[in-house]
C-alpha positions in Angstrom: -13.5 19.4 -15.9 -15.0 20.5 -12.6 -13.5 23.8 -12.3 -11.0 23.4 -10.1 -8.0 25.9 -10.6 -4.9 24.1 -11.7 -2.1 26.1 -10.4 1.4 27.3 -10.8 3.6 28.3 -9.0 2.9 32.1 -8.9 -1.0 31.3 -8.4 -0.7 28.9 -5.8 -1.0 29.6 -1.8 2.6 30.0 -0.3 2.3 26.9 1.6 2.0 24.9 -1.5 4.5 26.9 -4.0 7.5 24.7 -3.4 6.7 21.6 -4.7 5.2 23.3 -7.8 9.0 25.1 -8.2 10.3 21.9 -7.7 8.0 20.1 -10.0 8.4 23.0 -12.7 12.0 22.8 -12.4 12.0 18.8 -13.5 9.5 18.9 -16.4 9.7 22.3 -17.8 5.8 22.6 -16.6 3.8 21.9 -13.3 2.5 19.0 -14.6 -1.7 19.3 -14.3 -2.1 16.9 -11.4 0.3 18.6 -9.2 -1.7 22.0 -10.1 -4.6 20.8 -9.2 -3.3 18.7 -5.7 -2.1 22.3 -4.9 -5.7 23.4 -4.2 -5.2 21.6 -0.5 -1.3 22.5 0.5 -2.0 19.3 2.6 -2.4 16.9 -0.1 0.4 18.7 -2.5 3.2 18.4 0.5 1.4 15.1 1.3 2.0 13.7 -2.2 5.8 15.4 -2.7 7.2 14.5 0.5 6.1 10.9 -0.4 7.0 10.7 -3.9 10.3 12.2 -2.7 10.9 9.3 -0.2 9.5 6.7 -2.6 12.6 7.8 -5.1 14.9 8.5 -3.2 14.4 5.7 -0.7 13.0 2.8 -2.4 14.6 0.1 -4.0 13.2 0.5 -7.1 14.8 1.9 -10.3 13.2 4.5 -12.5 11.7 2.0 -14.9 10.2 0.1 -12.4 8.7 3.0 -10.6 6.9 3.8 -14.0 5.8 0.3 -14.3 3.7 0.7 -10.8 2.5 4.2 -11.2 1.3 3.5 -15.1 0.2 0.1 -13.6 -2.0 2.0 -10.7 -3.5 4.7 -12.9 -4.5 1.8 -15.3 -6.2 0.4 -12.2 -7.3 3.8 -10.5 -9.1 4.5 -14.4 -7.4 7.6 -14.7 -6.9 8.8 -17.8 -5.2 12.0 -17.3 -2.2 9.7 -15.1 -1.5 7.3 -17.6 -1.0 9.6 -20.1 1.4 11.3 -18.3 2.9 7.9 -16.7 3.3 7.0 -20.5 5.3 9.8 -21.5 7.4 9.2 -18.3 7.4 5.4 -18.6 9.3 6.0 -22.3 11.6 8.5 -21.2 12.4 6.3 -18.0 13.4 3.2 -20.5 10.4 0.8 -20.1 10.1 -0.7 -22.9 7.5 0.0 -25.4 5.9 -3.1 -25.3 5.9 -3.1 -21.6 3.8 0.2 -21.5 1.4 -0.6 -24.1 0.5 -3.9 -22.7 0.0 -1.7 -19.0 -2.3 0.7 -21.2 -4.6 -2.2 -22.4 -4.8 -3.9 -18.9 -2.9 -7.0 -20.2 0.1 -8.6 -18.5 3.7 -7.3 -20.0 5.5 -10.6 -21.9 8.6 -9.3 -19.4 8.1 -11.2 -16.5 9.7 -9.0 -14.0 7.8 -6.4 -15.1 4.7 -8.2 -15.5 5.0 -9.8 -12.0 5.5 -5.7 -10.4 2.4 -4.7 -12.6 0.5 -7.7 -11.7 1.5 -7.5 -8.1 0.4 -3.8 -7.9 -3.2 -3.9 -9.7 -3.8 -7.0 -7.2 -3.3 -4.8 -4.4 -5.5 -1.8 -5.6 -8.2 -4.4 -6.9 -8.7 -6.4 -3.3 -7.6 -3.3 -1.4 -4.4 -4.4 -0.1 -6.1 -8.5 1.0 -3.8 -10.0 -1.6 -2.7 -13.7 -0.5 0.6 -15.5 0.1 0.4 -17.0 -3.4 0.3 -13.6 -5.2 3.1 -12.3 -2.1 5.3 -15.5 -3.2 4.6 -14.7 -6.8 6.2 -11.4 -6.5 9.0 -12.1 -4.8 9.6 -14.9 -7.1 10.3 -12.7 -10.0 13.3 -11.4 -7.9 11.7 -8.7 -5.8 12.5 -8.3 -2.5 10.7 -8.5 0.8 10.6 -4.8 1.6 9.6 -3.9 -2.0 6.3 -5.7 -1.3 5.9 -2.3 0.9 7.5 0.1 -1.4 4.8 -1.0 -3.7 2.1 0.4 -1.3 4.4 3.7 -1.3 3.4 3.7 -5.2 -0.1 2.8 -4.5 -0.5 5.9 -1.7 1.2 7.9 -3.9 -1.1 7.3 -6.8 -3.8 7.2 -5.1 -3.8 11.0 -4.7 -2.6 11.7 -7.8 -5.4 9.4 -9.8 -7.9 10.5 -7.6 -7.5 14.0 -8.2 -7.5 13.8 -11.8 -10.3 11.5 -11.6 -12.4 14.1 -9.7 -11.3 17.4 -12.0 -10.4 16.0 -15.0 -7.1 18.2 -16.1 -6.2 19.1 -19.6 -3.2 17.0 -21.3 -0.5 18.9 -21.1 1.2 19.2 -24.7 3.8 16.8 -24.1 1.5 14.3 -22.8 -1.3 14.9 -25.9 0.1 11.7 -28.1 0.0 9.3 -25.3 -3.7 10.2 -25.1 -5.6 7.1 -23.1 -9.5 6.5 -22.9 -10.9 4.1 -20.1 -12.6 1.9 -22.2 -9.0 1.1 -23.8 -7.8 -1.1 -20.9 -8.9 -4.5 -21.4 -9.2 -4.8 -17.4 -11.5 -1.5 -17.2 
């Protein structure tokens, strides 16, 4: 951990206290990401008024969602966001399967899901020059043409998520403890 304050929303500069509420309010903690994106209001509003489009939005349904953002933290090596994007993933109704092939960097036996995850780790490994075959593959598994942009949505949004954690290292929340995750456990890493 670098020493970066993770904060809440009583320690956090006015500018950045909503989204922490907000965030509080739907997990019953500000989860240790958030806390620490709250640092730079910027990036916090940045990240919240995304992820808030991204949901509410996008075409994607809550499992899928935790299929790309598990999927990008697996890519993006951060161990504090898949964790988290574990505990999330389960509660969201991914199968278990699904999120324990994500966590080992393998491609889910679901093909749907496997083509999203695929799709999505292609994008963050070539920095976005993916070609028509891998384009075509996606859509193939039934996804439409303007999800191939929503899935850049979840790569933004990760992005600054992962990234943070990467840089200050949180502390699991308690919740998030049992789906612990070490880089070297990702086949892909």
């Amino acid at each position: 951990m670098t020493g970066y304050q993770i904060h809440t929303a009583e320690t956090a500069a006015e500018a950045a206290k909503e989204p922490l509420e907000v965030l509080e309010s739907a997990f019953g903690f500000v989860p240790a990401g958030a806390g620490l994106m709250a640092n730079s209001p910027a990036l916090i509003n940045t990240f919240f008024s995304a992820f808030g489009h991204f949901r509410r939005c996008g075409t994607f349904g809550p499992d899928e969602r935790q299929v790309l953002l598990l999927s990008n933290a697996v890519a993006n090596r951060s161990e504090w966001a898949v964790a988290f994007h574990t505990l999330e993933s389960l509660q969201d109704g991914v199968e278990p399967a699904v999120v324990e092939a994500i966590r080992q960097g393998k491609v889910p036996a679901n093909e749907r899901m496997a083509a999203l995850s695929a799709f999505t780790r292609s994008l963050i490994e070539k920095r976005g020059h993916v070609d028509d075959a891998e384009v075509q593959a996606f859509k193939a598994a039934g996804f439409a043409e303007e999800q191939v942009f929503e899935v850049i949505t979840a790569v933004a949004i990760s992005a600054m998520t992962n990234y943070t954690a990467n840089l200050a290292w949180p502390p699991l929340e308690d919740a998030v403890v049992p789906h612990a995750w070490k880089t070297g456990y990702s086949a892909g890493a």
